[in-house]
C-alpha positions as CSV (number, residue, x, y, z in Angstrom):
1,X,-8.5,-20.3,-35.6
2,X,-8.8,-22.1,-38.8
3,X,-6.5,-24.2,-41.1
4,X,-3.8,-22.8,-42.8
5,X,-2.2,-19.7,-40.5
6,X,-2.8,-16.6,-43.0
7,X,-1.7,-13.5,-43.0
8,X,-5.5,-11.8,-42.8
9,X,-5.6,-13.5,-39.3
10,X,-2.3,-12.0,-38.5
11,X,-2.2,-8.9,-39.7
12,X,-0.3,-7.3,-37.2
13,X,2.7,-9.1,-37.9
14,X,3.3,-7.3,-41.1
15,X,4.0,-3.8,-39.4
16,X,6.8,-2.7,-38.0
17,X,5.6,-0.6,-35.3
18,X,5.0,-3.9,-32.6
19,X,7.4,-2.9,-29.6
20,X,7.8,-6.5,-28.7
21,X,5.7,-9.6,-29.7
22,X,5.1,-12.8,-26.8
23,X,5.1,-15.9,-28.3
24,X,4.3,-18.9,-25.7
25,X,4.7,-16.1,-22.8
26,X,2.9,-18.8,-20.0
27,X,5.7,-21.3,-19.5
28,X,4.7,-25.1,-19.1
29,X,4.9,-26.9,-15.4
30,X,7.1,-29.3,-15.4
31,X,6.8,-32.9,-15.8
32,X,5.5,-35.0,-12.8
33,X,5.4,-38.3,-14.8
34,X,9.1,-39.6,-13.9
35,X,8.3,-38.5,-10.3
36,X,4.7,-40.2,-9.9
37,X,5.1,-43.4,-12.6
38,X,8.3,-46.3,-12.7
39,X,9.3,-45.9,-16.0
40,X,10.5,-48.7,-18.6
41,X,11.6,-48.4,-22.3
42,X,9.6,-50.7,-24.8
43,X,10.0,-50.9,-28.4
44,X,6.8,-53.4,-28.9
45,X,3.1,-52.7,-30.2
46,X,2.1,-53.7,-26.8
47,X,3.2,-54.9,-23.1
48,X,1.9,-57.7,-21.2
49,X,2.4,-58.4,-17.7
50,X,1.4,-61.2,-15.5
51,X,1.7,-62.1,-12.1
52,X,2.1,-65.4,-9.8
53,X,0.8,-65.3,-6.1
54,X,2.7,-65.9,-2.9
55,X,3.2,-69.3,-1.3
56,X,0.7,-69.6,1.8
57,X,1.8,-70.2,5.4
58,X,4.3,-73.2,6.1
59,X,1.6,-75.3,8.9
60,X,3.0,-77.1,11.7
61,X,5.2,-80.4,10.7
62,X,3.1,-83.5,11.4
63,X,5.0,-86.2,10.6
64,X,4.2,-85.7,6.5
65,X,4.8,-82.8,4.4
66,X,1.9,-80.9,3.4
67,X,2.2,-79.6,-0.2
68,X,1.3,-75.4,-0.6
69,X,-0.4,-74.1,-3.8
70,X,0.3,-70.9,-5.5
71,X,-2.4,-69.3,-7.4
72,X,-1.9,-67.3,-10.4
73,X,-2.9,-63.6,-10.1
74,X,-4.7,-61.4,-13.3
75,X,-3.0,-60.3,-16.2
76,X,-2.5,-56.9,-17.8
77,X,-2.0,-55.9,-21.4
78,X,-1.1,-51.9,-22.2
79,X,-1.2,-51.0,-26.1
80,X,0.3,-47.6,-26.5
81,X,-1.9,-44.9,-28.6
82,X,-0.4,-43.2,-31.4
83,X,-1.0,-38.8,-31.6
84,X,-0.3,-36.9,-34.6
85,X,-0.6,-33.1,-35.1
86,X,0.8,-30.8,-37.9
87,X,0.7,-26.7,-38.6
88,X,-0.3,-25.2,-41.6
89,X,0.9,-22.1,-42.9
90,X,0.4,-19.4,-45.7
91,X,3.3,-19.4,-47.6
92,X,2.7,-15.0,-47.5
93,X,2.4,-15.2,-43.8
94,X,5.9,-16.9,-43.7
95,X,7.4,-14.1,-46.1
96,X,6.0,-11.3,-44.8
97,X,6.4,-11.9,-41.1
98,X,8.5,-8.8,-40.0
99,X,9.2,-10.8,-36.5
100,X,10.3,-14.2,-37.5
101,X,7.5,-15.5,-35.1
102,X,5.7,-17.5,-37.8
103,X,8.7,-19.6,-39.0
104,X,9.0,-21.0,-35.1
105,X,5.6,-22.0,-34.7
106,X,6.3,-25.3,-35.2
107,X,7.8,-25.7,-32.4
108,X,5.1,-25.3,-30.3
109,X,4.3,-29.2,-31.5
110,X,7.0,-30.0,-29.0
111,X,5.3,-28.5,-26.1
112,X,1.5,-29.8,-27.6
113,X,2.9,-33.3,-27.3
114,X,4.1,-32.3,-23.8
115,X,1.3,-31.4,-22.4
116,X,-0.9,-34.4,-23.6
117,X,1.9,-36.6,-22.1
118,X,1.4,-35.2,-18.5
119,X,-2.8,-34.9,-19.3
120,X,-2.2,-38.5,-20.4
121,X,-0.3,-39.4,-17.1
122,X,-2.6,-37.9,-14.7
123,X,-6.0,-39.4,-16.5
124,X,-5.8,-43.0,-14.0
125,X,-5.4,-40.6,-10.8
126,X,-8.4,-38.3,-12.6
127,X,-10.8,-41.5,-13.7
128,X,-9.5,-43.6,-10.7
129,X,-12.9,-44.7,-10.0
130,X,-13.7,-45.7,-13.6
131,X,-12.4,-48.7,-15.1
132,X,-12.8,-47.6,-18.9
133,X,-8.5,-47.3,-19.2
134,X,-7.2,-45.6,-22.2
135,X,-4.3,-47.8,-23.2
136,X,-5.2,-50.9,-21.1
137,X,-6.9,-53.6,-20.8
138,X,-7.0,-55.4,-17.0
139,X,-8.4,-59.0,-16.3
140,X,-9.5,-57.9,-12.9
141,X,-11.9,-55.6,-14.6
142,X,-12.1,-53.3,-11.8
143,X,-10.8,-49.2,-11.3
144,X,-7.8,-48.8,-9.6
145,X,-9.9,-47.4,-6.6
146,X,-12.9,-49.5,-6.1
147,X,-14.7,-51.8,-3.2
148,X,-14.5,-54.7,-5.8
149,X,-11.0,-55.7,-6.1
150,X,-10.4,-59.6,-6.3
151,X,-8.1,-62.5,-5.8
152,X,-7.9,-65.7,-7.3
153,X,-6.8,-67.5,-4.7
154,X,-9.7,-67.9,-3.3
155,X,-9.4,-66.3,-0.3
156,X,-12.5,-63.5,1.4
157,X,-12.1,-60.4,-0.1
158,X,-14.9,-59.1,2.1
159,X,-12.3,-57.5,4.4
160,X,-9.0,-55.3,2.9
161,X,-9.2,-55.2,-0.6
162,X,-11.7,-51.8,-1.1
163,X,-9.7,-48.7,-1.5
164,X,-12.7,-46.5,-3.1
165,X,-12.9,-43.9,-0.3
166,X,-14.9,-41.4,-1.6
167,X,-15.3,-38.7,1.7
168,X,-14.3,-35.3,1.5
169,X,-11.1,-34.1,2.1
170,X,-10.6,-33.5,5.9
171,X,-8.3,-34.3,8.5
172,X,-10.6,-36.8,9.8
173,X,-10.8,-38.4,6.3
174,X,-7.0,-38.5,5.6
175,X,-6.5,-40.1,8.5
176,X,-9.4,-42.5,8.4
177,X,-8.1,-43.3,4.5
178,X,-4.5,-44.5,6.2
179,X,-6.2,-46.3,8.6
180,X,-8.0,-48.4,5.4
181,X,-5.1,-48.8,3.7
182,X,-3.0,-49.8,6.7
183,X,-5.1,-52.6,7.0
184,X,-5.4,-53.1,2.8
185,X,-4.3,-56.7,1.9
186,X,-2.8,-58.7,-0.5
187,X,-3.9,-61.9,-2.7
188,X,-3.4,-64.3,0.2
189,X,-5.6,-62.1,2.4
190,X,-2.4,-61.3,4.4
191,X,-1.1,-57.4,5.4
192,X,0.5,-56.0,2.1
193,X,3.5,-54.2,2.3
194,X,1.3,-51.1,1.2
195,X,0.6,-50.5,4.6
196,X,4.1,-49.9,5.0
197,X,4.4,-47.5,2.3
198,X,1.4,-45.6,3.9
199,X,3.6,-44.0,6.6
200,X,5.2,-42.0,4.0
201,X,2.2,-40.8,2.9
202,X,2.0,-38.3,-0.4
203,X,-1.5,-36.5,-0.7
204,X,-2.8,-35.9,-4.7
205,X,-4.8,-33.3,-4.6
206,X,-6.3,-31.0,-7.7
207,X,-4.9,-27.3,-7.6
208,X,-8.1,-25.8,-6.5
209,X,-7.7,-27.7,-3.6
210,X,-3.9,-27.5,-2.9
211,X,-3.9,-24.8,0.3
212,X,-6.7,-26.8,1.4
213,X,-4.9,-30.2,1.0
214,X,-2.3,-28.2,2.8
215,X,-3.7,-27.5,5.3
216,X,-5.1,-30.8,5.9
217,X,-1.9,-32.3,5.7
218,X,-0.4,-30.0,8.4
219,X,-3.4,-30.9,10.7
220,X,-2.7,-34.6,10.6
221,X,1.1,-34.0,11.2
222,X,0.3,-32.0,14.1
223,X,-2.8,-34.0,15.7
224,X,-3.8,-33.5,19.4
225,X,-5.9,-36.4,21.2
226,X,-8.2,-33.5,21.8
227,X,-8.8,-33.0,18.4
């Protein structure tokens, strides 16, 4: 529908005879962003975050003190994007509304911005694989799932740093994805506590695919050897 609301579009407003008129009758999911995200209050044009690598293993005491280096790990910058929407309406459409529909309309902006927010929120689980972000900018220059991931300290990253796995969803996947991220490490090529985290396992999964994910879910709880 076109720019401004008018009353030729909704005509049926001006008559009394409507029983009832639904306004907004599908209600909105609710938000998964505080359950999914860790959430921090800024009040700056952008965020920057940096991070410092771990000390490597203390060796054996030979008679001199051997001096460990830390390397520095990639930084991150994340400049929010600004969204703007407004309503126009026909100044008749406003008078002659005989359900005072019209005059709450603009409160629909509330639940537009809503629902962008949670599109907004899913989009790195959605593009996981691609590494063109929307409001950041990574030094590692990778996705968040890929088989490319880095480390600057140096260490092989030939072994525990891909987390691209790209099967399709089965039991035999799943459990073949926990195994590779059991074994996922971290900058100093040693077990990350991810693998930890892994045991407690939640499964993302696109609605079309929920019973299905389900499903698949239930399977690997209840595994037999003979399976």
């Amino acid at each position: 529908m076109g720019n401004p609301l008018t009353s030729a579009q909704f005509v049926r407003l001006l008559d009394d005879r409507l029983r009832k008129v639904y306004v907004d009758s599908y209600q909105e999911l609710p938000s998964m962003i505080d359950q999914i995200f860790g959430m921090i209050k800024s009040d700056k044009a952008w965020e920057e975050f940096y991070g410092v690598g771990a000390l490597g293993d203390i060796p054996a005491f030979t008679g001199q003190l051997e001096y460990l280096s830390v390397s520095p790990e990639y930084y991150t910058r994340i400049e929010p994007k600004e969204y703007a929407g407004a309503i126009q309406i026909e100044r008749k459409l406003l008078d002659d509304d005989r359900y005072d529909v019209i005059k709450g309309r603009q409160n629909g902006l509330i639940d537009s911005y809503r629902r962008v927010r949670e599109k907004k929120g899913a989009e790195c689980f959605g593009y996981a694989f691609s590494a063109a972000w929307t409001y950041m900018t990574n030094e590692e220059g990778v996705a968040l799932c890929s088989d490319s991931h880095g480390s600057k300290s140096g260490v092989s990253t030939a072994t525990g740093f891909d987390n691209a796995g790209t099967s399709a969803l089965s039991k035999t996947a799943l459990a073949a994805a926990r195994l590779a991220m059991v074994g996922f490490r971290g900058v100093l090529s040693q077990p990350a506590m991810l693998s930890l985290l892994v045991l407690g396992m939640v499964l993302m999964a696109l609605p079309l695919l929920w019973f299905f994910a389900e499903y698949v879910m239930l399977a690997v709880r209840h595994r037999k050897s003979s399976d």
